[in-house]
N, C-alpha and C positions, 0 to 999 in steps of 0.2 A: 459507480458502475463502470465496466468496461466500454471501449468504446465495439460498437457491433458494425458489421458491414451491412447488414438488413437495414439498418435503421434509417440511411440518407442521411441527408445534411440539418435538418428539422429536428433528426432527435439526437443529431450530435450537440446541436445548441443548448436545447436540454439537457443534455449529460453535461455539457460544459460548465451551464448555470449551477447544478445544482451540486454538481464537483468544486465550484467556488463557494457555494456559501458551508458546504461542508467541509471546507478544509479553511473556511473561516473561523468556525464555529469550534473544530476539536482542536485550532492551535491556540484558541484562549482557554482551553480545559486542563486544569494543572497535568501533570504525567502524561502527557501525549508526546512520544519521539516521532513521529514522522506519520505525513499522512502523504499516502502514496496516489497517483493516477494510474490504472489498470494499464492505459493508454504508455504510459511511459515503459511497458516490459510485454505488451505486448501488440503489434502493430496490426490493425483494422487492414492494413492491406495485405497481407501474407495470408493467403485464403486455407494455406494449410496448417495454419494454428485456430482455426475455426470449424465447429462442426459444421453441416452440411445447413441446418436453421441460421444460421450465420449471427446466431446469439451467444451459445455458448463455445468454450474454447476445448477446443481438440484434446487428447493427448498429448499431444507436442504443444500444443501452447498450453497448457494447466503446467508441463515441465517449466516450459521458456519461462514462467507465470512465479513460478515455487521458487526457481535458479537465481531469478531477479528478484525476489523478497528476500533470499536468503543470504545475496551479496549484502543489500541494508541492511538489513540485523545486525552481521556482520560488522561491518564497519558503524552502525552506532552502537554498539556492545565495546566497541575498541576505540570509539570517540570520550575524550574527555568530558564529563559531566560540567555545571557551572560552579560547583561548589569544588571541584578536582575529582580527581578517582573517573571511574569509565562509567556511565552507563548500567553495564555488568555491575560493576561493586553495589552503585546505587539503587539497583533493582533488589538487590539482596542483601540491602539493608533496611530497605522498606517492607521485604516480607521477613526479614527476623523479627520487626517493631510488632510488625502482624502477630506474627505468632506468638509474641510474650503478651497479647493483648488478653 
């Protein structure tokens, strides 16, 4: 979950917790490239990438939000995979296998 400005410091600890055991959890999950923090692309204090509830993210931050996922993609698509080849290649050679299934 994003981090919210409603929330205080109570349920930041919460989102903190449960953002650790979740990004414990999908990096022992075979094919997981990256598990991201909401917090990391979009900042709790810039009040104008937050609606007005100060839960969800504005237009401008759902942008800031897309702009910063789509830099990652990005560069793990163009990150070397462990076996060689990108990422990219690897993605789509596991749904060729798919589809001859």
């Amino acid at each position: 979950p994003p981090p919210a400005p409603c929330g205080g410091s109570g349920r930041e600890v919460q989102r903190r917790r449960f953002l650790y055991s979740l990004r414990a959890t999908l990096l022992r999950t075979p094919g997981t490239v990256a598990v991201v923090d909401p917090a990391d692309l979009v900042a709790a204090a810039c009040s104008q990438l937050w609606e007005p509830d100060g839960l969800h993210f504005s237009p401008q931050g759902s942008r800031q939000f897309g702009h910063g996922l789509a830099e990652l993609v990005a560069e793990r698509l163009a990150t070397p995979s462990p076996g060689g080849g990108s990422v990219a290649s690897a993605v789509a050679a596991a749904g060729s296998k798919q589809a001859a299934r």
